[in-house]
N, C-alpha and C positions, 0 to 999 in steps of 0.2 A: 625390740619391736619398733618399727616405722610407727612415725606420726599418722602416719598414711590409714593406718590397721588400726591403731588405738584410739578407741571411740570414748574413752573417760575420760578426756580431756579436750576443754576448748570448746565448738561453739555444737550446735547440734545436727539442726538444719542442713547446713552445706555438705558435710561429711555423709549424713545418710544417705542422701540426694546422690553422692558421687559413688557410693556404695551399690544405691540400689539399678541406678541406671545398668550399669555394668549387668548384674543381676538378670534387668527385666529383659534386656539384651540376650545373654544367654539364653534365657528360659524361651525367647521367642524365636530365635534361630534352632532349640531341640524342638519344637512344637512344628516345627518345619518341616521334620520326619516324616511325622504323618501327615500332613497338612501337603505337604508335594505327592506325596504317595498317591495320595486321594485327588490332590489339582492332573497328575498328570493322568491316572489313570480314569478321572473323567473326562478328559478331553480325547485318550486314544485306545478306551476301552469302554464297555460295556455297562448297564446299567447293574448285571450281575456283579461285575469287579467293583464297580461303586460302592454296590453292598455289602458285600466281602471283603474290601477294604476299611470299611466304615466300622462295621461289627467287629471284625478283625484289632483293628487296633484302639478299639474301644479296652477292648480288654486288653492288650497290652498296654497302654496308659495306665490302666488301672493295677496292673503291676508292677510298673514303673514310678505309680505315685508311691505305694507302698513300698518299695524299695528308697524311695529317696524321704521318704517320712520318715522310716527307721532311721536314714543314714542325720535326721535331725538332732537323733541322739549326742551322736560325736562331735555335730558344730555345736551346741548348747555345751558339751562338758569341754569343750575346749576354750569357748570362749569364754565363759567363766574362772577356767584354771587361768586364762592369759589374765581375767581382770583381778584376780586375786594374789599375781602375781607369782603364780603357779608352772612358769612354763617349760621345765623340766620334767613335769608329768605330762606335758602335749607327747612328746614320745612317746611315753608308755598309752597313751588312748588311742592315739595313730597304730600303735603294733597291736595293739587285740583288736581294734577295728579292723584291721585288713585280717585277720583271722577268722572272725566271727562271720565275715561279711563273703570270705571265700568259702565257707562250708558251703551258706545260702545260695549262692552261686553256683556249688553242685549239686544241690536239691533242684532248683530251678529251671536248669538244664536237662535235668533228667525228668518233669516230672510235667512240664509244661508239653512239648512233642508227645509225652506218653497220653497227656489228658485235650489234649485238640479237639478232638471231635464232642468230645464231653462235652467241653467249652462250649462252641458250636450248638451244642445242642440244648442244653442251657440258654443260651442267649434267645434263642427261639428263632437258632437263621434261615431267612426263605430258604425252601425247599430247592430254588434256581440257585443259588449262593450257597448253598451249605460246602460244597465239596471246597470251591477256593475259600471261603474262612475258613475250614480246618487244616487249609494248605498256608497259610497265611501265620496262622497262630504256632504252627508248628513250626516254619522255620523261623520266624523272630523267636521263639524258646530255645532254640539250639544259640542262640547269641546271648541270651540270657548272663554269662560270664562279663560281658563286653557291658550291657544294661549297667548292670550291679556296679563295675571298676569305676565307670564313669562317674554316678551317681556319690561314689566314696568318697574320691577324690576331688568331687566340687563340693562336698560337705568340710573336708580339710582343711579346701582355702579360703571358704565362705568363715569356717571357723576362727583360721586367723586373720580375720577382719580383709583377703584378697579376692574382691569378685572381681576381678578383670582377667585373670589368668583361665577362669574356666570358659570365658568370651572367647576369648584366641582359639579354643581349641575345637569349639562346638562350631566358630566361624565356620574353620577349615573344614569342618565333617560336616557340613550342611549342602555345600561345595560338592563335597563328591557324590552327597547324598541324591544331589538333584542330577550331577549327571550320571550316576547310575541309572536312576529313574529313566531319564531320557533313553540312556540306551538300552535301559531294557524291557520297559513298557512301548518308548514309541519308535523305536526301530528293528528289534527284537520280535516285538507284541508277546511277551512275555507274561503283561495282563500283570495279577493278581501274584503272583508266585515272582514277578520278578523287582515290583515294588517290594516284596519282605526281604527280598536276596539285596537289595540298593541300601535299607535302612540298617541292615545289621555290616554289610559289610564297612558302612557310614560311621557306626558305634565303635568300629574294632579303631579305624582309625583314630578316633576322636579318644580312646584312650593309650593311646599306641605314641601319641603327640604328646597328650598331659603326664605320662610316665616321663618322655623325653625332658619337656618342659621341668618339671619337679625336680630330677637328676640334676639337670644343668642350676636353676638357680638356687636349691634348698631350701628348709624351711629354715624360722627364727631360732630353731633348738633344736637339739642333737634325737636322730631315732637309730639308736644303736639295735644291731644285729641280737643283743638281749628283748627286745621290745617286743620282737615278733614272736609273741605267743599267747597264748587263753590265759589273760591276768580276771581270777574270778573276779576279785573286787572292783577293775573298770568294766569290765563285760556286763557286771549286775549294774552300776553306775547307768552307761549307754542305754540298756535295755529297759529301767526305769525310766528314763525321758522319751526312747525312739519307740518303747514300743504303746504304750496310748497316742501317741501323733499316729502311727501308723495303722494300729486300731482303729482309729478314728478315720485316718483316711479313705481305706480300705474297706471300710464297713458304708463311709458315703460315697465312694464310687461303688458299692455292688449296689448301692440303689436307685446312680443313674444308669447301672447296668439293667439291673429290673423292669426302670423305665423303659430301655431301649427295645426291650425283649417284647413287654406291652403296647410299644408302638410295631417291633418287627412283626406281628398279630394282625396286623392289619393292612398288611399287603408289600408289595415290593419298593411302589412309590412313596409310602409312607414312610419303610426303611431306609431306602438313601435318601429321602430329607431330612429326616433324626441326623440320620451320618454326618450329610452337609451341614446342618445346620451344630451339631455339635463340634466338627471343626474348626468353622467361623466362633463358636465359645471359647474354645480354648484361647484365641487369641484377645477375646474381647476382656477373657479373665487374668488375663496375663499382669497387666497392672498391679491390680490388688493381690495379685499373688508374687508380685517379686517384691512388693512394701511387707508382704507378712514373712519371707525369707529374712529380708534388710533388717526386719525390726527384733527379729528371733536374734539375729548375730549383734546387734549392737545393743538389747537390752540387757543377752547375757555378759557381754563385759560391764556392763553397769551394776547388774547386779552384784556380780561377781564384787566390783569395787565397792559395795553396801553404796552406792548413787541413787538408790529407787527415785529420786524426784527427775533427775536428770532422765532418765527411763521414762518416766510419767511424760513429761515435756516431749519427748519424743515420737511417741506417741500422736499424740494432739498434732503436732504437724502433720507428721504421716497422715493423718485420719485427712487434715485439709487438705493439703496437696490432691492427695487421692481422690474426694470429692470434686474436686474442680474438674480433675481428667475424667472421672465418674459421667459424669453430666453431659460433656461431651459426646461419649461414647452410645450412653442414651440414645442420643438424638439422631445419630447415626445408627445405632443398628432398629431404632421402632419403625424409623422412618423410610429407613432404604436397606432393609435386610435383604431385599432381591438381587442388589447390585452386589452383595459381601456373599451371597449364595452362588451366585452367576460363576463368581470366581472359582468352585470349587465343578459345577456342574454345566452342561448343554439342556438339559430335558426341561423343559417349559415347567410341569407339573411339579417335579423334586423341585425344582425353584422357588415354586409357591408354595409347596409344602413346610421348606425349610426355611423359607422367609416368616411365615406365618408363627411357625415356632418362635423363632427369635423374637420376637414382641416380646416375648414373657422374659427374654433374656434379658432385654434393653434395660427391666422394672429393676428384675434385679442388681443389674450392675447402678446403681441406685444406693443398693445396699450392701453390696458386697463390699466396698470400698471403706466402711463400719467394720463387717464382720472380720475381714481378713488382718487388719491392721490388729485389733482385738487379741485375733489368735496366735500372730505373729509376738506381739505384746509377752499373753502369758504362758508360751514357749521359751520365750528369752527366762521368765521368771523360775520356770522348771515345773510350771501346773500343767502338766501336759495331760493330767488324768481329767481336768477340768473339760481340756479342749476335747478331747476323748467323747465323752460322755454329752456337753451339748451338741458335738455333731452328729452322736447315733441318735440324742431324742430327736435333732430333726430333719435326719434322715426315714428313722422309721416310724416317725409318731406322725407325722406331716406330709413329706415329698411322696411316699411310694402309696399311701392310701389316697390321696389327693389326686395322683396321676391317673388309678387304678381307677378310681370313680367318677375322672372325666375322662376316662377312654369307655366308659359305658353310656355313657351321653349320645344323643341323637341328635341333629348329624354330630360326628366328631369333630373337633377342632383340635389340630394341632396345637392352637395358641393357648387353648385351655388347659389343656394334660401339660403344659407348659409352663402354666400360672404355677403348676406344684414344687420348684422349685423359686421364688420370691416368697411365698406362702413360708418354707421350711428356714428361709433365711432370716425373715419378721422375727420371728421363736426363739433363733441362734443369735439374734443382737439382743434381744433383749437378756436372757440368760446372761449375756455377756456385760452388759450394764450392771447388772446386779454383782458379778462376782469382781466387776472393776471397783466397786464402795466397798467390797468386802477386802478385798489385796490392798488399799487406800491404808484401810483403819489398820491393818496388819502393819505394813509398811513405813507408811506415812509417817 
């Protein structure tokens, strides 16, 4: 294994930093997906596609987070097998993960197109919109195979300590994704149906490169044609670490789905400013969430090599790094969330709706830069049932009761049903405080 990959030795700092860059990089160019989806289809569609792109891939994100949460499983046992000096079983984790991960992949396909309009109807989509989100969700579900491949195989290389290779590929498919878009929303006008046909055809390539990519350089260890198959005892392995992160995911995205549903309730304008304003989030989250990737794959080789102090240390920078960039971000989105809104919309009102939201978002990214590092943290360690469990208490104990009871507030404020998300994340550091003194006195 490259010095490069192996994070148990030498200095800390430098190496996570060169790690996660790469990292936040990819995750910002896939968040580009739907973020161009939505930039191009408000400029040369309708306030209807605004919304039906917005709902739309609300819940495809939130599939895709649970997809790549489970896939957290196979980076944690891999990078631990590599820090343990295990890395003749990275094969055999590599061949039941593509096993395990192909089934899902024909459930997903089959079962997402079949339940569209469910979805759709579930979310609470305006009446004007419902037809294109269920046009929307149905065919990103038929790509569903191309979601899941991608999601595996950046969990691979993220595992053997390589974020840069899942860069390269999500570059290129970002690339075509946009001028898909272009040509088939703004010279097509294809709307709504030809944003999901741009995005998935975007995914096919983007794993279609990283197959080629992998073939050509190889990994550190052999995956022989024995590997490819349902090994119980790694498959129980993976699915004890992937499947509470994904729990946990998935259970906090169906609660800013909940949300969104509670604001779709309240008209059309109020729906595509959630929309707008929740794709400008995903990029403002994107920091803290490629420090909790970075910190997942480099805590698990430390642990792996019994280093818990060196993990520990690691940590604590991430945590300040983060904060510094935290702070910034602040001040940019409480201050001028119209001008990060503008970007995504034309309509006067969705711009002030979505600006108004994002206040609340600004508080949090405050906090998140705490939280995420935390969970990144004790993911690396294998507590994944921890992470599990304080993200449902403050997804349902906090965010969706809190949203629910200032969307019956007179007049309504976006900024308020907003607050419910900083509120849930107060709850989720602290919990996380407490279980870092308790992993200390274990560890330590």
């Amino acid at each position: 294994m490259s010095q490069e990959s192996n994070f148990t030795e030498g200095k800390i700092l430098s190496p996570l930093i060169r790690f996660m860059v790469p990292v936040f990089l990819a995750m910002f160019l896939q968040a580009m997906y739907g973020a161009v989806d939505l930039l191009i289809v408000g400029k040369f569609a309708q306030s209807v596609d605004v919304s039906a792109v917005s709902t739309g891939s609300q819940i495809m994100m939130t599939i895709t987070n649970l997809v790549t949460s489970f896939a957290m499983g196979t980076t944690i046992l891999l990078g631990q097998r590599i820090g343990e000096g295990r890395g003749r079983e990275g094969g055999q984790v590599i061949g039941s993960s593509i096993c395990l991960f192909g089934v899902i992949a024909g459930v997903f396909t089959v079962l997402i197109p079949l339940l569209s309009s469910q979805l759709s109807s579930i979310m609470n989509a305006p009446s004007e919109a419902f037809a294109e989100t269920s046009s929307y969700i149905r065919i990103c579900g038929f790509g569903s195979l191309f979601i899941i491949a991608y999601n595996l195989i950046g969990s691979i290389f993220r595992g053997i300590g390589d974020s840069k290779t899942p860069l390269m590929t999500v570059m290129i498919a970002c690339v075509c994704n946009i001028a898909g878009d272009l040509l088939l929303v703004a010279v097509f006008h294809m709307g709504t149906a030809g944003a999901a046909i741009a995005t998935v055809a975007a995914q096919m390539i983007s794993v279609m490169i990283s197959l080629l990519i992998l073939r050509r350089r190889g990994l550190p260890f052999q995956v022989e044609r024995a590997d490819l198959r349902f090994d119980g005892r790694i498959i129980r392995k993976v699915t004890a670490l992937g499947v509470p992160i994904a729990l946990q995911d998935f259970l906090v995205g169906v609660s800013f789905l909940v949300l969104l549903a509670i604001v779709n309730g309240l008209g059309l304008i109020a729906s595509a400013g959630i929309g707008v304003a929740e794709k400008v989030c995903g990029f403002i989250m994107l920091i803290p969430a490629a420090f909790m990737q970075a910190m997942a794959a480099f805590v698990a080789q430390n642990f792996g090599a019994g280093k818990y102090g060196r993990a520990r240390k690691a940590l604590i920078y991430a945590i300040a790094v983060s904060t510094m960039l935290a702070v910034v971000m602040f001040v940019i989105t409480f201050w001028r969330g119209d001008l990060l809104s503008g970007i995504f919309a034309n309509d006067p009102e969705v711009i002030l709706a979505s600006a108004d939201y994002l206040k609340a978002y600004a508080i949090d990214c405050l906090l998140t830069c705490f939280l995420f590092c935390f969970i990144g943290f004790f993911n690396g360690l294998g507590m994944t049932r921890f992470v599990m469990i304080q993200g449902i208490i403050g997804a349902f104990l906090v965010r969706i009761p809190v949203a629910f009871f200032m969307s019956r507030q007179v007049p309504v404020s976006m900024f308020h049903i907003g607050l419910a998300t900083p509120c849930s994340t107060v709850l989720q550091v602290v919990l996380c405080l407490i279980w870092f003194r308790l992993a200390n006195r274990k560890y330590a």
